[in-house]
C-alpha positions in Angstrom: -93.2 -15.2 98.3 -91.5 -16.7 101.6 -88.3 -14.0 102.5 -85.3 -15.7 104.3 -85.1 -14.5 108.0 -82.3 -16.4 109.0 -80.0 -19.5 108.2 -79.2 -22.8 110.7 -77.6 -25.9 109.8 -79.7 -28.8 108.6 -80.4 -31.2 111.2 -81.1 -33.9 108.2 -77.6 -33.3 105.9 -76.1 -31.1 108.6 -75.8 -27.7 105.4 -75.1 -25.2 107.3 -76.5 -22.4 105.4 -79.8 -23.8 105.1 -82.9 -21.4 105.0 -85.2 -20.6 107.8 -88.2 -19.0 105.7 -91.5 -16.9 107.0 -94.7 -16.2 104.7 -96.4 -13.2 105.7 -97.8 -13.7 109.0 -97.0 -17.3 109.4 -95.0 -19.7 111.5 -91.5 -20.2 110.4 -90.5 -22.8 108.3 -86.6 -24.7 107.7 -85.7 -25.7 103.7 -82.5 -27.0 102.5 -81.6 -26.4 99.1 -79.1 -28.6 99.8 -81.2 -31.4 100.1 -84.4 -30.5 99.9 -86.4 -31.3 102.8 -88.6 -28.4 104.2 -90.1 -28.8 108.1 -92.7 -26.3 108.8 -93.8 -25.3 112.1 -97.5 -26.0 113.1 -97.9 -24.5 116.4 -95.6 -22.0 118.7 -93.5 -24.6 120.1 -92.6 -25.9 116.9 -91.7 -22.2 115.2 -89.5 -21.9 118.5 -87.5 -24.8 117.6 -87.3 -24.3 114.6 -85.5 -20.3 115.1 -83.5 -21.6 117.8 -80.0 -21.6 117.1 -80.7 -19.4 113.6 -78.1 -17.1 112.2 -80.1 -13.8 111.7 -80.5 -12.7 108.4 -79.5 -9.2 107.3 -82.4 -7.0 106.2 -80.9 -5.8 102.7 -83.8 -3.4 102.0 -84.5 -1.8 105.1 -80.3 -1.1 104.3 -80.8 0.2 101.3 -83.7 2.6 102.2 -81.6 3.6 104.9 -78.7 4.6 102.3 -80.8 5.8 99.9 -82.3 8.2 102.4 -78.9 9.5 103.6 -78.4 10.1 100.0 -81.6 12.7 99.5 -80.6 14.3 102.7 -79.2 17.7 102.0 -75.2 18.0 102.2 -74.3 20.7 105.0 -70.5 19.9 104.2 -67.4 22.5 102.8 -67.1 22.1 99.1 -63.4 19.6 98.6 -60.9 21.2 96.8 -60.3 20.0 93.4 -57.6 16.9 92.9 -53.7 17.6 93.0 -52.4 17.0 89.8 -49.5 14.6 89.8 -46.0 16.1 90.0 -44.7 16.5 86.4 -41.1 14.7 87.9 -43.1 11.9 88.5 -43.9 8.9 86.0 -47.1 7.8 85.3 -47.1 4.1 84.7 -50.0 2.8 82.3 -49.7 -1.1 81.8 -47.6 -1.8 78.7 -46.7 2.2 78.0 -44.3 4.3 80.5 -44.6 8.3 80.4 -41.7 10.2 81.5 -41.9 14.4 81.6 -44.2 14.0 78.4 -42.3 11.3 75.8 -44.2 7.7 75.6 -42.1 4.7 75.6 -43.7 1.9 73.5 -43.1 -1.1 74.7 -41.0 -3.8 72.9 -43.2 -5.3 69.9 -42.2 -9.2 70.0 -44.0 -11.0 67.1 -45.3 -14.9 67.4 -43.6 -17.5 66.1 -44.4 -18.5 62.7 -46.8 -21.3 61.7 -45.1 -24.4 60.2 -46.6 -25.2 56.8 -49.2 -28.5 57.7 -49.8 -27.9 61.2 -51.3 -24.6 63.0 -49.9 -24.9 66.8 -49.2 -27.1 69.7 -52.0 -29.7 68.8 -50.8 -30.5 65.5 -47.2 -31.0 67.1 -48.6 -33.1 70.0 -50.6 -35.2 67.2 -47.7 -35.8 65.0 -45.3 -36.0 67.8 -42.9 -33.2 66.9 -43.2 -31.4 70.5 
């Protein structure tokens, strides 16, 4: 399978993220998903064209083996100190419930509307012309 090594705009529908693809080994070639066309290089001069004015593309995987191998690498650092609890003065705000020094606050229930007998909600107003 082709990887992407870098991106240029297409000089057919003027994209400007098409793909600039290599097999392994080979000369470069330029596809647009945008609209299709694909121009592949058949000599040097042609491959140089073709990566001239190219965006680089980064090299996720030689990134991720880099992270992963800082991960494996033994820690040399001070142990953190645990968290800070919160200050007990403070209030802790959860989305629809308030504590305050222990006691929740419910929020206010508010109940829907009631359904009209022979119609279920806005469409049945819009339909008979009641809204």
């Amino acid at each position: 399978m082709a990887r992407i090594i870098g991106r240029k705009d297409c000089p057919w529908c003027g994209f400007q993220s098409a793909h600039v693809k290599q097999n392994e080994g080979k000369l470069p070639y330029h596809h647009c998903p945008e609209c299709g066309t694909m121009t592949p290089a058949r000599n040097g001069e042609q491959a140089r064209h073709i990566c001239r004015n190219m965006r680089p593309e980064p090299d996720y995987q030689a990134q991720a083996q880099a992270a992963q191998d800082l991960a494996t690498q033994p820690q040399a650092q001070a142990k953190a100190s645990p968290p800070v609890p919160p200050h007990t003065d403070d209030p802790i705000i959860v989305p629809g419930v308030i504590v305050k020094s222990g006691v929740k606050v419910a929020p206010a229930k508010t109940t829907p509307p009631p359904v009209r007998p022979g119609g279920n909600g806005l469409w049945s107003q819009l339909v008979k012309g009641d809204a």
